[in-house]
Each structure stands twice: as C-alpha cells, then as structure tokens.
N, C-alpha and C positions, 0 to 999 in steps of 0.2 A: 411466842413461837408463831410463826406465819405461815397462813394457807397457802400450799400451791396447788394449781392447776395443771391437769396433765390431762393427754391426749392419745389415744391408740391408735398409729397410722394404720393399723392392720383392720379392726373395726369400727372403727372414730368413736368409740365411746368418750365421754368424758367427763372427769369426776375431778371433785378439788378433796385436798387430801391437809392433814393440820399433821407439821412437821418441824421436828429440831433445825434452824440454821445448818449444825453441822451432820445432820443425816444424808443421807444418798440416796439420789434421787430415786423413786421406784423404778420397776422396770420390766415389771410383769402384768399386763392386765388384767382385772378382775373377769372381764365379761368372758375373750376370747383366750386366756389362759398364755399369750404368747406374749413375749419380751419383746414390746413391741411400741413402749411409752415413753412417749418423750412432753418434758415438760412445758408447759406455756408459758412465755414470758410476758413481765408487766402484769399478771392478777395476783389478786391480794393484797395490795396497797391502794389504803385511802389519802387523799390529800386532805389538810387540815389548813387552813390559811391564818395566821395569828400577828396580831401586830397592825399600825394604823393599816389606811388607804383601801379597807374592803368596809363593806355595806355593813350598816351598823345592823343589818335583820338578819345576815347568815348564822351569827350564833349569840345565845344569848346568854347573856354575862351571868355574873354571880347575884349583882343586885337586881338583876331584870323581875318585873314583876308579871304577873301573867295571868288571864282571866279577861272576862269582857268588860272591864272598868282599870282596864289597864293604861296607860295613858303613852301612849307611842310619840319618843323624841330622839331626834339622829343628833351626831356632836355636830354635823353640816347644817342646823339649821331646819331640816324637814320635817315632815309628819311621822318619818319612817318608813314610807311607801316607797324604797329603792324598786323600781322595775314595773310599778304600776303606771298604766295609759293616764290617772287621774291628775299625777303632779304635774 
C-alpha cells in the first residue's frame, strides 16, 4: 500500500497518510476540520535503479562484504570510488 501526501488549501497543513490503491482519496482535514484536501502528486515513490550501467557502490549486492577490511572492486576496473575527487 502507498503513502500519499495530501495538502489543505484552506490551512496548508500537510500530512502523508498510508492508503489502499483503491481507497478515496481523503477529504477532510484534520487540523481545520473542512473538506478542504487535495492530494499531492509524485510522493511516496522511491526510484530503485537495477541492472548493468549504474555505479557499482549505490547498492550493494548479496556477496558484498562489509567492514574496514573489506576490499572495494568495480566490474570497470576501479577501486570503487564512483564520485570521489581522488580517482
């Protein structure tokens, strides 16, 4: 189920709310008690990027090892430092 965010044009409060797909949308505000809410579009979804051509450090795998004797290696060859000033 997915959070959405909603907005009171009447008080601007705003509060995200965890809801069925197929529920209706609220439509009363909590603060100012008037129908007065309208939903925000675009929040509550996260991007996930999966599959070659992203940096081997954004997520780390299932065999990744981790601790300070970890040995950091990209399939491109590098140290693993996508985005460090030092490569």
């Amino acid at each position: 189920m997915p959070t959405y965010g909603y907005v009171c044009t009447e008080c601007g409060h705003e509060f995200e709310e965890f809801q069925s797909i197929s529920a209706d949308p609220l439509k009363t505000c909590p603060e100012c008690k008037k129908e007065t809410l309208r939903r925000r579009i675009g929040t509550g979804a996260g991007v996930i990027f999966k599959g070659g051509g992203f940096y081997c450090t954004d997520y780390k795998g299932k065999n990744a090892s981790s601790g300070p004797t970890a040995k950091k290696s990209c399939s491109c060859g590098c140290s693993g430092n996508h985005g460090s000033k030092s490569e």
